[in-house]
RODO-2510 file (C-alpha; in nm, 4 decimals, decimal comma):
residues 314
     n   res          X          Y          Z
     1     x     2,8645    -1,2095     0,4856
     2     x     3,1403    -1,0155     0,3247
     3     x     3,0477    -0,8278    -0,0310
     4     x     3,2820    -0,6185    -0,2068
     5     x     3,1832    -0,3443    -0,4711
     6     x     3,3391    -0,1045    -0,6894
     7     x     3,2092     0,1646    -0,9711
     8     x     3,2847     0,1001    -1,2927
     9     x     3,4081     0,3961    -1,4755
    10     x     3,3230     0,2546    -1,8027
    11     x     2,9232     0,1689    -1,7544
    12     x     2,8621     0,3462    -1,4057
    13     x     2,7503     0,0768    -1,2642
    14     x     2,8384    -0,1295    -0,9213
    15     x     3,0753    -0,4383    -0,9575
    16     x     3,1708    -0,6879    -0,7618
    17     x     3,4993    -0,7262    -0,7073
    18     x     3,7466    -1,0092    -0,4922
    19     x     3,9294    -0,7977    -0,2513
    20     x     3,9251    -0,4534    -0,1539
    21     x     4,0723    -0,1613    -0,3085
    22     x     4,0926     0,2271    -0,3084
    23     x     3,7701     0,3788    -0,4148
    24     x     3,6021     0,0126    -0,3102
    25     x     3,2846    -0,0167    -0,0806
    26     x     3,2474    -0,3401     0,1486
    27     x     2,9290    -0,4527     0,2636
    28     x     2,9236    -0,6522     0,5843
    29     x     2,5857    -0,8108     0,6693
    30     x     2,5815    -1,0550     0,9904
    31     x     2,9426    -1,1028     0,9650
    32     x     3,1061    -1,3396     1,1706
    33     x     3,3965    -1,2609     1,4252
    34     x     3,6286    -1,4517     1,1800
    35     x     3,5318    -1,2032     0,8891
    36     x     3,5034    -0,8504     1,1205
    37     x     3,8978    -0,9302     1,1596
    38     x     4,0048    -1,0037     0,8744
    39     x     3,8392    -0,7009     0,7253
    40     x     3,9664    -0,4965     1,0068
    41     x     4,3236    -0,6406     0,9209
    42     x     4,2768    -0,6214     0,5242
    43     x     4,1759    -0,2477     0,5593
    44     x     4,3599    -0,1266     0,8690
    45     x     4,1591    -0,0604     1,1238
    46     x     4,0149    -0,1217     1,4740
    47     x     3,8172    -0,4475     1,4693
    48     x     3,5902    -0,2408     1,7455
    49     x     3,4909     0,0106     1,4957
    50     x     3,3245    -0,2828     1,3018
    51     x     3,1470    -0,4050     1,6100
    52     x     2,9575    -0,1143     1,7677
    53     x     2,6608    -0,0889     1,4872
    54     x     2,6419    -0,4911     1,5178
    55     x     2,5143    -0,3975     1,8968
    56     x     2,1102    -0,3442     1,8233
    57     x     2,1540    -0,1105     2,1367
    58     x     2,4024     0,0979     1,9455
    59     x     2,2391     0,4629     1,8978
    60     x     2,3159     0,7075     1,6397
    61     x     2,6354     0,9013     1,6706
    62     x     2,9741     0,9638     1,4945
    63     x     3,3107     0,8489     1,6305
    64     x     3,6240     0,9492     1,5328
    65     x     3,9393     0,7091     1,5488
    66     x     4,2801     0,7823     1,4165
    67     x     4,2181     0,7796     1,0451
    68     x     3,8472     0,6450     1,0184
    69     x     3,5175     0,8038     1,0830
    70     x     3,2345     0,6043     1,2097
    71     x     2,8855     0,7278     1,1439
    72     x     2,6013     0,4745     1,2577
    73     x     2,2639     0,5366     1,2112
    74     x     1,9370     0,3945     1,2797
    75     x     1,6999     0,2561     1,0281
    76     x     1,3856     0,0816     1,0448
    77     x     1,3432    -0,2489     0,9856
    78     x     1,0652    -0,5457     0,9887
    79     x     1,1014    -0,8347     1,1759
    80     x     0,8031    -1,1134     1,2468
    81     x     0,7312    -1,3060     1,5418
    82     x     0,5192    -1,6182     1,5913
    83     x     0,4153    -1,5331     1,1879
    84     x     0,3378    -1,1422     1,3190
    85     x     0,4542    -0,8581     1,1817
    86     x     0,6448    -0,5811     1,3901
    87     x     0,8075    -0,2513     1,2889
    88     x     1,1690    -0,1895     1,4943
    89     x     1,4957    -0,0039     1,4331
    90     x     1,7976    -0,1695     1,3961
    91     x     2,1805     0,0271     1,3766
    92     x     2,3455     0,1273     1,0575
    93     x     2,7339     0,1661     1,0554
    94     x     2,8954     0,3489     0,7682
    95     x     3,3040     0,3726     0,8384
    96     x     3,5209     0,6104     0,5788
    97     x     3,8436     0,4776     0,6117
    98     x     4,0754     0,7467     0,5099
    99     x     4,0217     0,8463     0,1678
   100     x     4,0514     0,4615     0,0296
   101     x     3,7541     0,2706     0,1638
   102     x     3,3883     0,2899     0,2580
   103     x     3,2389     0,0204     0,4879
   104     x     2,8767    -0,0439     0,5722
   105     x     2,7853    -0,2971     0,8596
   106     x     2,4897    -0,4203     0,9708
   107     x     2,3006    -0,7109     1,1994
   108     x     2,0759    -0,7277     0,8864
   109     x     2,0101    -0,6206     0,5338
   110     x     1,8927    -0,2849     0,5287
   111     x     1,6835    -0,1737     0,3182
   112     x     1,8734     0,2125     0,1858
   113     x     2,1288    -0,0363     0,1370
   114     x     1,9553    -0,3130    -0,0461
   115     x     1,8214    -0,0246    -0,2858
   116     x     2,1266     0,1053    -0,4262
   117     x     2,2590    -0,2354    -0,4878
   118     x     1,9231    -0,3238    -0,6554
   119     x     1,9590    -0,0151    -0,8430
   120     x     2,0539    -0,0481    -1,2089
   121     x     2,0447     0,2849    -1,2786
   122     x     2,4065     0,4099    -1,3860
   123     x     2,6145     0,6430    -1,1567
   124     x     2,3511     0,6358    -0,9221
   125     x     2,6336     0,6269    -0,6779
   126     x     3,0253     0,6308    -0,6769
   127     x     3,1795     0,4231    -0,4298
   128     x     3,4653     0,6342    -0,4508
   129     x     3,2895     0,9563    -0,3914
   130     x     3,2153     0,8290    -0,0003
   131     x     3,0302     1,1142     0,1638
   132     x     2,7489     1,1690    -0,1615
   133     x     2,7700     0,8341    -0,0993
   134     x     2,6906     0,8223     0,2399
   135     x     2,4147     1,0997     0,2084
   136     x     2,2559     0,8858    -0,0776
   137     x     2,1829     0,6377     0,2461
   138     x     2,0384     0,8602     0,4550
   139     x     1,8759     0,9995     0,2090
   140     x     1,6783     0,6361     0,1202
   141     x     1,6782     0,5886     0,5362
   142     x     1,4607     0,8896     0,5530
   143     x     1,2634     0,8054     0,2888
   144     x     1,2126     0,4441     0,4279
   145     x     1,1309     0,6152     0,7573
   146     x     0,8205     0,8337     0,5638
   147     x     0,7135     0,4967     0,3922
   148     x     0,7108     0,2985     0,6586
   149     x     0,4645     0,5339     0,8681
   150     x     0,2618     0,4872     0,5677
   151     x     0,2783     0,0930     0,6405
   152     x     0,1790     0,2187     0,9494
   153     x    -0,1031     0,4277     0,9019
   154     x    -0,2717     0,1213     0,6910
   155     x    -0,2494    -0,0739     0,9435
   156     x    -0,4190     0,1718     1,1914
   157     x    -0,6780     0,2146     0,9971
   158     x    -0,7338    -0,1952     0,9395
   159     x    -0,7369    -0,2172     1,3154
   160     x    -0,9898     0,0845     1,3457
   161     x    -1,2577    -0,1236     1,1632
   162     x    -1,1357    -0,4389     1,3336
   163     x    -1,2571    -0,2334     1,6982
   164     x    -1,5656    -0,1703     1,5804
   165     x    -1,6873    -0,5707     1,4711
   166     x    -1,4608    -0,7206     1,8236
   167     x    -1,2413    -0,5935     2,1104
   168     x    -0,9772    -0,8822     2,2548
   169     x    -0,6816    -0,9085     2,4204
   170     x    -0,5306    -0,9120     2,0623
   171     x    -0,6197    -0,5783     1,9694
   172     x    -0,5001    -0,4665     2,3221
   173     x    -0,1581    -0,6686     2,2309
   174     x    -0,1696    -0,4849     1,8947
   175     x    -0,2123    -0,1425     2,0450
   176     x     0,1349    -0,2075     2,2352
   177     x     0,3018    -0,2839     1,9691
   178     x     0,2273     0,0241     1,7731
   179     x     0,3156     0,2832     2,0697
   180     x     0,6318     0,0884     2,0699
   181     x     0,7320     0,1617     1,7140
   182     x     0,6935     0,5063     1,7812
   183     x     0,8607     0,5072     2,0335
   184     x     1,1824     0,3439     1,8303
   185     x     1,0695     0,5592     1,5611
   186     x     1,0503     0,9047     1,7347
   187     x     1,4019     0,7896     1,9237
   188     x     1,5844     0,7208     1,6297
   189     x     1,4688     0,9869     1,3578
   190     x     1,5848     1,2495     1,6521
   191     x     1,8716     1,0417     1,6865
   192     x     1,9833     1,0717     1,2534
   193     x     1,8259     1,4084     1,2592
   194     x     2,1520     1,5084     1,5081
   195     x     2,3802     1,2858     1,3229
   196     x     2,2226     1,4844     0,9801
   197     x     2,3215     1,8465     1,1647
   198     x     2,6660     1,7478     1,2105
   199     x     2,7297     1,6260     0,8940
   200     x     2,5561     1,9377     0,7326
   201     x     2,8319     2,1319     0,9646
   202     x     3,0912     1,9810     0,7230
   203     x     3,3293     1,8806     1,0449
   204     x     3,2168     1,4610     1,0288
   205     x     3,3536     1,4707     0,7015
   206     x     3,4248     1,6833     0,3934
   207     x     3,1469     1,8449     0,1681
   208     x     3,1714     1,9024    -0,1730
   209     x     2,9477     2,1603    -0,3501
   210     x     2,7433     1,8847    -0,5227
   211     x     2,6439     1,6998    -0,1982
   212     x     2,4461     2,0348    -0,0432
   213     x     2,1457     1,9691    -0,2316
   214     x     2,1030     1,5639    -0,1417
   215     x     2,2035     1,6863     0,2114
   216     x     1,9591     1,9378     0,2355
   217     x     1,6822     1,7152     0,0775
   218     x     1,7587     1,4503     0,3407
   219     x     1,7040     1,7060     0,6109
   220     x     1,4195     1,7782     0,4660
   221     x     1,3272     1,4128     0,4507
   222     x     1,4154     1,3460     0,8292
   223     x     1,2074     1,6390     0,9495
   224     x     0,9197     1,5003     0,7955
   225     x     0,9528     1,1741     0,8852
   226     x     0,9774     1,3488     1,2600
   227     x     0,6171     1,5560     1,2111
   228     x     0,4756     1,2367     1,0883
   229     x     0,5757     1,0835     1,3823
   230     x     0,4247     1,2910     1,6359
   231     x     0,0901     1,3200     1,4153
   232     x     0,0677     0,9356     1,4347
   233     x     0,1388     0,9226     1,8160
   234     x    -0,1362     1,1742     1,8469
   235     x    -0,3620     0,9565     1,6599
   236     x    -0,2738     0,6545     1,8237
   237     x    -0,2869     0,8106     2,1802
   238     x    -0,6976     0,9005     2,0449
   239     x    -0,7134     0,5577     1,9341
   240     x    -0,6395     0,4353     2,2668
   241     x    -0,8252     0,6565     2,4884
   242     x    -1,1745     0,5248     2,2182
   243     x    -0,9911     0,2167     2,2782
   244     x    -1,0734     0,2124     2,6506
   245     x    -1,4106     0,3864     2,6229
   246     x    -1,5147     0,1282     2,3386
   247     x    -1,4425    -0,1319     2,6357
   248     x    -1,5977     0,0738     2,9075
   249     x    -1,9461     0,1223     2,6813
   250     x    -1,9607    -0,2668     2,5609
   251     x    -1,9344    -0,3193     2,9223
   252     x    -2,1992    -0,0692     3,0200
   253     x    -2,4409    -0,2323     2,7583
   254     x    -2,4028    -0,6395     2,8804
   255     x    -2,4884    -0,5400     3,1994
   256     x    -2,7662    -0,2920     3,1127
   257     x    -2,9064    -0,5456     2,8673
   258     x    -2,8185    -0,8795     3,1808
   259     x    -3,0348    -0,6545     3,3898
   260     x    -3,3402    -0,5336     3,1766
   261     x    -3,3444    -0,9548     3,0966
   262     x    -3,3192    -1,0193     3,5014
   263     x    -3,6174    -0,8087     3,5259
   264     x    -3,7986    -0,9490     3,2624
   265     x    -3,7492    -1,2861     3,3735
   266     x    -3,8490    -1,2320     3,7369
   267     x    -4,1838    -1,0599     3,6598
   268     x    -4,3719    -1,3714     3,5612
   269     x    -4,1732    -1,5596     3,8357
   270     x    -4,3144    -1,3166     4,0269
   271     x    -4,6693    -1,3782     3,9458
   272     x    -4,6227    -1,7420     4,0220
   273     x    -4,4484    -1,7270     4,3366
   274     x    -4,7426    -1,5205     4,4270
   275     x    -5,0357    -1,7785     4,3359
   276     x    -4,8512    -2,0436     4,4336
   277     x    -4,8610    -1,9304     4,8032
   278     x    -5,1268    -2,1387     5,0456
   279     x    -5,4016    -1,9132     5,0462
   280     x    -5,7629    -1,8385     4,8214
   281     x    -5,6936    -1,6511     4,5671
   282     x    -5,9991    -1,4914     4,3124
   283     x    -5,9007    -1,6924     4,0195
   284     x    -6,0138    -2,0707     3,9623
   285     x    -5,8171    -2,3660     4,0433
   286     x    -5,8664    -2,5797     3,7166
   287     x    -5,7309    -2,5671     3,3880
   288     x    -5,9022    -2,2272     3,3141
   289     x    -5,6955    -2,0143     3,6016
   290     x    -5,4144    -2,1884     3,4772
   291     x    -5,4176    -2,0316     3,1580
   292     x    -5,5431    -1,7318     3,2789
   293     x    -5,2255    -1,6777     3,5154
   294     x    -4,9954    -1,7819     3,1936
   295     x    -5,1811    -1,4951     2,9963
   296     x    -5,1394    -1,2492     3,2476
   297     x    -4,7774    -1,3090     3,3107
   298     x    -4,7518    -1,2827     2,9398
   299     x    -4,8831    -0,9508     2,8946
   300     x    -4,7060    -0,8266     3,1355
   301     x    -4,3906    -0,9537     3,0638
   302     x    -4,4291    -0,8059     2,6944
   303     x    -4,5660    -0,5003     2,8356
   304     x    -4,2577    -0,4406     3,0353
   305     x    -4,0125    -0,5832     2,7362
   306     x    -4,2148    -0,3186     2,5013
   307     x    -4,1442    -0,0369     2,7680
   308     x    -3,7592    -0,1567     2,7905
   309     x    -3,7111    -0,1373     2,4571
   310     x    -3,8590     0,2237     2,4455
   311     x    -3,6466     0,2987     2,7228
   312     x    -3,3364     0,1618     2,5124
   313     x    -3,2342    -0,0747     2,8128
   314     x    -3,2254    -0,3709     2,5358
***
């Protein structure tokens, strides 16, 4: 999907417009091979350059290539499986072509992306001033970063009072999945935290005065969302090691309680393996040492359930 924008000078807001011009951003989202060249052709460049963020492999860098730059990034991103929710990254591209054009290209619609076009604020951004523009992105992509952990941390804490009612395979399956977003999430913030030093180098591309703040504050941002990061993985590393000991201790207390029951149960069997042997024993044969064996295999059996429980072995 090809979508073409432009400031207006007038209102300060973003237009869409029919085909690119200087000063215009293009948004590419999924976009076919059939659209990556004619962009490439309608804008003069390298139809490779528009391909590398659509790899989800792709990791953060910048690439320079006659007259373009290429910064990709990555950004987090939901996706849902089987009606589950997971937390991944997915690449960013942002291409300044010369001092015309700014591209953004992605697999899927990201979400620093969706927020500026959402945005109705005027001159929240000027598509023709491309590198506040492009740390206005990174800026939300740290931010997204910070409230996604938040997402995250909810949903550790739901699954913290989830292990203390049941413990299944699903909340072993669940546990997975969370050390694997942090593991895309500690990857990639280090990953845009490099990209961010570059830039802040003013090499990648040029820095005006009035970027310095926004570029600082996404360092900020980014560094941050990195501490978070490691805090969670800390957490989640406890959660797993209580995780296993949960298990362990559930175990410990089926088989302590199976036993004290297998000892309870064999007392009064016992007793009447005992009197059923074939020899005289001192109690009557009639009705009357019939109850009396049932009376003393009861109290015994309650004696030794009463010194159980004391014992807490049920």
């Amino acid at each position: 999907m090809i979508n073409i924008y432009k400031t207006n000078i007038k209102t300060g807001l973003i237009d869409s417009i029919e085909k690119p011009v200087k000063g215009c951003w293009i948004n590419l989202v999924k976009p076919t091979d059939k659209e990556i060249s004619d962009i490439a052709k309608l804008v003069n460049i390298e139809e490779h350059l528009l391909k590398y963020p659509l790899d989800i492999a792709e990791k953060a860098h910048i690439d320079f290539e006659d007259d373009a730059v290429l910064i990709v990034v990555d950004s987090p991103a939901t996706e849902y499986k089987k009606k589950k929710k997971y937390y991944t990254t997915l690449p960013l591209g942002m291409i300044l072509v010369r001092d015309d054009i700014f591209i953004t290209i992605s697999q899927v619609n990201i979400t620093s992306v969706d927020q500026i076009l959402n945005n109705s604020k005027p001159y929240l951004v000027e598509t023709q001033k491309k590198s506040r523009f492009v740390f206005k992105i990174l800026y939300n992509m740290a931010q997204d970063y910070i409230r996604y952990l938040t997402y995250i941390n909810q949903d550790l804490e739901n699954f913290e009072s989830k292990m203390e009612k049941t413990m299944s395979n699903e909340e072993l399956m669940n546990i997975l999945n969370f050390e694997k977003t942090m593991i895309y999430f500690n990857a990639s913030v280090k990953a845009n935290q490099v990209v961010l030093e570059k830039l802040n180098r003013g090499k990648a591309i040029k820095l005006y005065e009035e970027d310095e703040d926004i570029l600082e504050d996404t360092l900020i941002e980014n560094r941050q969302a990195i501490e978070m990061i490691q805090t969670y993985s800390e957490i989640l590393n406890g959660i797993t090691d209580i995780f296993g000991t949960i298990v362990s201790n559930n175990l410990n207390n089926v088989m302590k309680f199976l036993t004290s029951i297998t000892v309870i149960i064999s007392l009064p069997t016992m007793i009447s393996s005992f009197l059923g042997m074939n020899v005289d024993f001192p109690f009557r044969t009639d009705i009357i040492g019939f109850i009396c064996v049932i009376v003393v295999s009861i109290v015994i059996t309650v004696l030794a359930t009463l010194w159980l429980s004391k014992k807490k072995m049920l």
